[in-house]
C-alpha positions, 0 to 999 in steps of 0.5 A, spaced: 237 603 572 241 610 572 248 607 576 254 612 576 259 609 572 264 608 577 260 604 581 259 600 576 265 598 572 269 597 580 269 590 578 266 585 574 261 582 580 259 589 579 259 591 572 254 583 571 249 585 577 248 592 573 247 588 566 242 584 569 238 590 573 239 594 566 235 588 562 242 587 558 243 580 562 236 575 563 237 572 570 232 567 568 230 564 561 225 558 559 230 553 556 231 554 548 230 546 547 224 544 551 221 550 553 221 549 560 220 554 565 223 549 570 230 551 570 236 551 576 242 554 577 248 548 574 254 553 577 259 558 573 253 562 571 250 557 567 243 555 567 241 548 567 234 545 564 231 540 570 227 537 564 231 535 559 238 537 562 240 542 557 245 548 561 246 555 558 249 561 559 247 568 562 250 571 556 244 566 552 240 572 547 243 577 549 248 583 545 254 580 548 252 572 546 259 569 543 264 574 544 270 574 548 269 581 551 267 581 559 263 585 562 265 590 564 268 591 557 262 591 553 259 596 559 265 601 557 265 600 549 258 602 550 259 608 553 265 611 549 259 608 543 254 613 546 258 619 545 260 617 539 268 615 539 270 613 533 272 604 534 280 605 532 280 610 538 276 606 543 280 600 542 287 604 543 283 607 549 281 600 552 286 596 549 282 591 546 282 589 539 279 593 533 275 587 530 272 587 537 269 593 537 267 594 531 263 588 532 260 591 537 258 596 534 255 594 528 250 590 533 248 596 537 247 599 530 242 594 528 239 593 534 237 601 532 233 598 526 226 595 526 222 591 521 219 597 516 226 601 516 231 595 513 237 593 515 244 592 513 247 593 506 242 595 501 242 591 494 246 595 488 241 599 486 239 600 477 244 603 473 242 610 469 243 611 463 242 619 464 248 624 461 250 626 467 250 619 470 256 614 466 252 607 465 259 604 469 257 607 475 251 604 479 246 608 482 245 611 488 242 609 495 237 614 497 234 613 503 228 619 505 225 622 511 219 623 514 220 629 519 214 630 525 216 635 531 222 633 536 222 626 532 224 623 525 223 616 521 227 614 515 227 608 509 231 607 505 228 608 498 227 603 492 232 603 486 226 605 481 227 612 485 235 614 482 233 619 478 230 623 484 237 624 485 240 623 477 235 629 475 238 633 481 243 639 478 248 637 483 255 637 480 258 630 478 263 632 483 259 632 488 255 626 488 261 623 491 259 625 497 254 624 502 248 628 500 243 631 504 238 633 500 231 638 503 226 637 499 220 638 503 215 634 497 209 631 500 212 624 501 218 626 504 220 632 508 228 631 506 233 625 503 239 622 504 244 619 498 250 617 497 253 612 491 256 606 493 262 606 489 265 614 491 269 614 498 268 622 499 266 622 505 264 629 506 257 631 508 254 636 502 247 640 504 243 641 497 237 646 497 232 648 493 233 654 489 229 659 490 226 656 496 220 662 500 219 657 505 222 655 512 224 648 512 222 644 517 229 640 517 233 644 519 235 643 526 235 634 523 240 637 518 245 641 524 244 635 529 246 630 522 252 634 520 254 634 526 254 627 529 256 624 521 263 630 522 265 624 527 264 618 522 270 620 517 272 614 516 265 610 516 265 605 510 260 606 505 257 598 507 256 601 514 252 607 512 244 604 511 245 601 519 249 608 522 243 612 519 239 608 523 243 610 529 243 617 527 235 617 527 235 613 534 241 618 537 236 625 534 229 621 537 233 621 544 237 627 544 234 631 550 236 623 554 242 621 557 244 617 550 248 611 555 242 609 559 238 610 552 243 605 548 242 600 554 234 601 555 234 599 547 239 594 548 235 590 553 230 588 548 236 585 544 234 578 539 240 575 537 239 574 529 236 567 528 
């Protein structure tokens, strides 16, 4: 599947041909009405069902269903998503509307969520009452991390879970930012929290004190920092999907990210 990208961004024939041979594209599909396999080319790149007379497109399913962008388009906003361009500089590199690839971007980073990891934007958590917290404030969105060697998982924690993080001494003036707490307990090796209503978007790493014992995220934690120093301008609604990507992208560090993103995509479903 690895094809130089010069090669496949020539021309859009091209770029459709490499879509198809990565899986991106499904060249053949059972029709969606009737579930007949007896299918025909209908011309233009349709399909047409020989059973009921349905006809659909080759884009039918796939990451780029219902939008504008063209082939080799989505081949290059993928390409500057694997190396984590921010979306307002991939639409000035590619003149292309910003809407546009913030979409596209936001599909990719739900397509890096399973069934047990959640997706989307998490329901506002509890309201404390603790001293440290003020009652008009909602509460923190905390997601934890199991750490096994060379990969991580991570789920986002119920409401019931804020005072994990309320009855931490962190300083109220740095609960604003997002917070990346090790806490090598038994259920989870680290956390990840922010408070939805604050627009700091600086990562702060708490440790426990007097800590005797190597901890077992610290490579995560360099790699996290890192990859969440290029996401400045991430909305707090954004979060829970990117911190899908950031275990996706750590999980397939030693990969080529391209070609990772791509394989991942190809066994995209659109939502129903």
């Amino acid at each position: 599947m690895k094809t130089s990208l010069g090669k496949m961004t020539r021309n859009e024939a091209g770029a459709k041909e490499f879509l198809l041979k990565a899986g991106i594209l499904h060249g053949f599909q059972p029709c969606m009405l009737c579930g007949s396999t007896r299918v025909i080319p209908a011309g233009r790149g349709r399909t047409r069902c020989s059973d009921c007379g349905f006809t659909w497109g080759l884009r039918r399913g796939s990451i780029i269903e219902n939008t504008r962008l063209t082939y080799l388009q989505f081949i290059r906003i993928a390409r500057l998503f694997a190396d984590e361009i921010p979306p307002n500089e991939a639409a000035e590199r590619l003149h292309i509307g910003l809407s546009s690839v913030d979409h596209l971007y936001h599909r990719i980073r739900l397509s890096f969520t399973d069934g047990t990891s959640g997706s989307g934007t998490p329901k506002e958590p509890a309201r404390s009452a603790g001293p440290i917290f003020p009652k008009s404030r909602p509460g923190p969105v905390i997601f934890g991390i199991h750490y096994s060697p060379e990969t991580i998982r991570i789920e986002p924690l119920p409401p019931a879970t804020n005072d994990l993080i309320i009855d931490l001494d962190i300083p109220w003036s740095l609960r604003g930012n997002i917070l990346f707490i090790d806490t090598c307990e038994k259920t989870y090796h680290g956390l990840i929290a922010y408070y939805p209503d604050r627009e700091n978007q600086e990562v702060v790493l708490v440790q426990p004190k007097n800590r005797t014992h190597w901890p077992p995220l610290t490579v995560f934690w360099k790699y996290a920092q890192t990859s969440w120093s290029r996401h400045r301008y991430l909305k707090r609604d954004a979060v829970p999907a990117y911190v899908q990507e950031l275990v996706f992208r750590y999980n397939h560090r030693h990969k080529d990210m391209f070609h990772a993103i791509l394989e991942q995509l190809s066994g995209y479903e659109q939502p129903a």
